[in-house]
C-alpha positions in Angstrom: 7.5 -8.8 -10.8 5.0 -10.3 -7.8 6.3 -13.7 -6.4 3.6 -16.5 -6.1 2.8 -17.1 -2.5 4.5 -20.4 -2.0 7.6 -18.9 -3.9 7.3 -15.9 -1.1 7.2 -18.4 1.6 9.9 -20.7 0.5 12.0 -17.1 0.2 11.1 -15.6 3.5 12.1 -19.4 5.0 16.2 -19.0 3.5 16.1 -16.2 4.4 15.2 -16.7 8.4 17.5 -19.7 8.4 20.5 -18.4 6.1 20.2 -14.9 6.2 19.6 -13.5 8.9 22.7 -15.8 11.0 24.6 -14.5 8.6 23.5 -10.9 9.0 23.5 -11.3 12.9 27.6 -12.4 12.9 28.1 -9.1 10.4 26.6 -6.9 12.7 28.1 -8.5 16.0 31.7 -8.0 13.7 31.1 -4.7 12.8 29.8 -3.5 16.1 33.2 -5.3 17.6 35.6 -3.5 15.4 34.1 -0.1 17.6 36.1 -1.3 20.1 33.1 -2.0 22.2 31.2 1.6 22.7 29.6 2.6 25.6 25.7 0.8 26.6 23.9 3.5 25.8 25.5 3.4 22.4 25.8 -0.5 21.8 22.0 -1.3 22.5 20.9 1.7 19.8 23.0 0.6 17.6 22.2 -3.2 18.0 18.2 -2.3 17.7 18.9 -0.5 14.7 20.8 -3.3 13.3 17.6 -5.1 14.3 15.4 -3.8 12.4 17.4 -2.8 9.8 17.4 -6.4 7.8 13.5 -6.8 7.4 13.5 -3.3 5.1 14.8 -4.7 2.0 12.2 -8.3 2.5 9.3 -6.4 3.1 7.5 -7.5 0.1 8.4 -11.2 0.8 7.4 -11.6 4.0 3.8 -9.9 4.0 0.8 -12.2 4.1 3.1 -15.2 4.8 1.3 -16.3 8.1 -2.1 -16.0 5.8 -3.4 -19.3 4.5 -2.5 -19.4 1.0 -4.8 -17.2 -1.2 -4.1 -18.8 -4.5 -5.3 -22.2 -3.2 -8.2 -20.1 -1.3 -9.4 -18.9 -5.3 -9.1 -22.3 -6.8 -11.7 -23.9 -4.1 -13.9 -20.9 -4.7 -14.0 -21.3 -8.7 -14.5 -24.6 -8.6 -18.4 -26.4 -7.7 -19.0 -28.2 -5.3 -21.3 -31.2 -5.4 
């Protein structure tokens, strides 16, 4: 199933505002129940976390900072005067 792009960028936009705070206080929590590990553990652990949440939204976010290409098609097929 491929997502139109205005349906992606509508998609990667929830996601950057209700996502990811939500993700962000899980892995805060979860790091906090380690009863607070050492730096040179925490900061590994917190870039991994970092990275992790983009894997799964990969598809959704590529080509979102790319002018629309569907609109891009229609101005090509259609003649100009």
């Amino acid at each position: 199933m491929t997502l139109s792009y205005k349906t992606r960028r509508r998609l990667s936009l929830l996601i950057l505002l209700v996502g990811l705070p939500l993700y962000i206080v899980a892995a805060v929590t979860i790091v906090g129940w380690l009863d607070r590990p050492p730096i040179w553990v925490e900061v590994p652990v917190y870039l991994v976390l970092g990275f992790l949440w983009m894997v799964p939204f990969k598809f959704v976010f590529i080509g979102i900072g790319q002018a629309d290409p569907e609109k891009k098609q229609a101005e090509e097929e259609t003649p100009s005067a």
